[in-house]
C-alpha positions in Angstrom: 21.1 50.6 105.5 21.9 53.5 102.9 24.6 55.0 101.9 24.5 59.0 102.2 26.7 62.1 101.1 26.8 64.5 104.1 26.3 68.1 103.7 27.5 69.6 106.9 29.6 68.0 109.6 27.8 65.5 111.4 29.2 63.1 115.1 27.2 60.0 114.7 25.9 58.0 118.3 29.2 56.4 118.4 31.1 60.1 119.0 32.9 59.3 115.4 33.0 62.6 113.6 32.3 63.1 109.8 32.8 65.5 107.4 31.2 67.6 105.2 31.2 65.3 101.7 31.7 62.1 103.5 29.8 59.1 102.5 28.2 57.3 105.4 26.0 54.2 106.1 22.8 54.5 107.9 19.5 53.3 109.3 16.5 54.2 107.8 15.5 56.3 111.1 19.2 58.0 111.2 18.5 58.9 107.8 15.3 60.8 108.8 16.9 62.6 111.3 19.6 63.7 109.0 17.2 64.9 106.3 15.0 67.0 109.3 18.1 68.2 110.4 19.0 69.3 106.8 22.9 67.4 107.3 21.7 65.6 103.9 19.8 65.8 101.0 17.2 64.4 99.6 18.0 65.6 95.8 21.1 64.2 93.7 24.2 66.5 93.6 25.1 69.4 96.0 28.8 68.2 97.0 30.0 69.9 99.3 32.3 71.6 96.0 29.8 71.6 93.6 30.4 68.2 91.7 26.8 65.7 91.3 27.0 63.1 93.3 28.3 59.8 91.7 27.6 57.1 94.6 25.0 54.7 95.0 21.3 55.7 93.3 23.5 58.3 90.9 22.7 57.9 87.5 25.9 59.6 85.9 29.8 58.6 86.9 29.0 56.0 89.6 31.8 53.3 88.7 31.1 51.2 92.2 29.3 47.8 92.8 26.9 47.5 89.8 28.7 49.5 88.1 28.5 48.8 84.0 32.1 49.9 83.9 34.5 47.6 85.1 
């Protein structure tokens, strides 16, 4: 599983809508879909207001599990 920034609004099998910006957790072949479907990216940043993207796999701001900053 993977953790992913949408970048349109996306219902996942379960009928539970996301939004735009929401982080979600997926399977590698959900993940494909998503990325043909161009609901996320493959590249770092490109939030849904412009801001890079600080989750999991960012290099800058990410202050979650892992994190150097407590």
């Amino acid at each position: 599983m993977v953790y992913v920034m949408l970048q349109s609004d996306w219902t996942d099998s379960n009928g539970v809508s996301h939004s735009a910006g929401d982080s979600v957790d997926v399977d590698a072949a959900t993940l494909a879909t998503l990325q043909a479907e161009g609901i996320v990216s493959e590249q770092s940043g490109g939030g849904k207001d412009g801001t890079e993207w600080a989750g999991p796999g960012s290099t800058t701001n990410w202050a979650g599990p892992g994190s150097a900053t407590p």
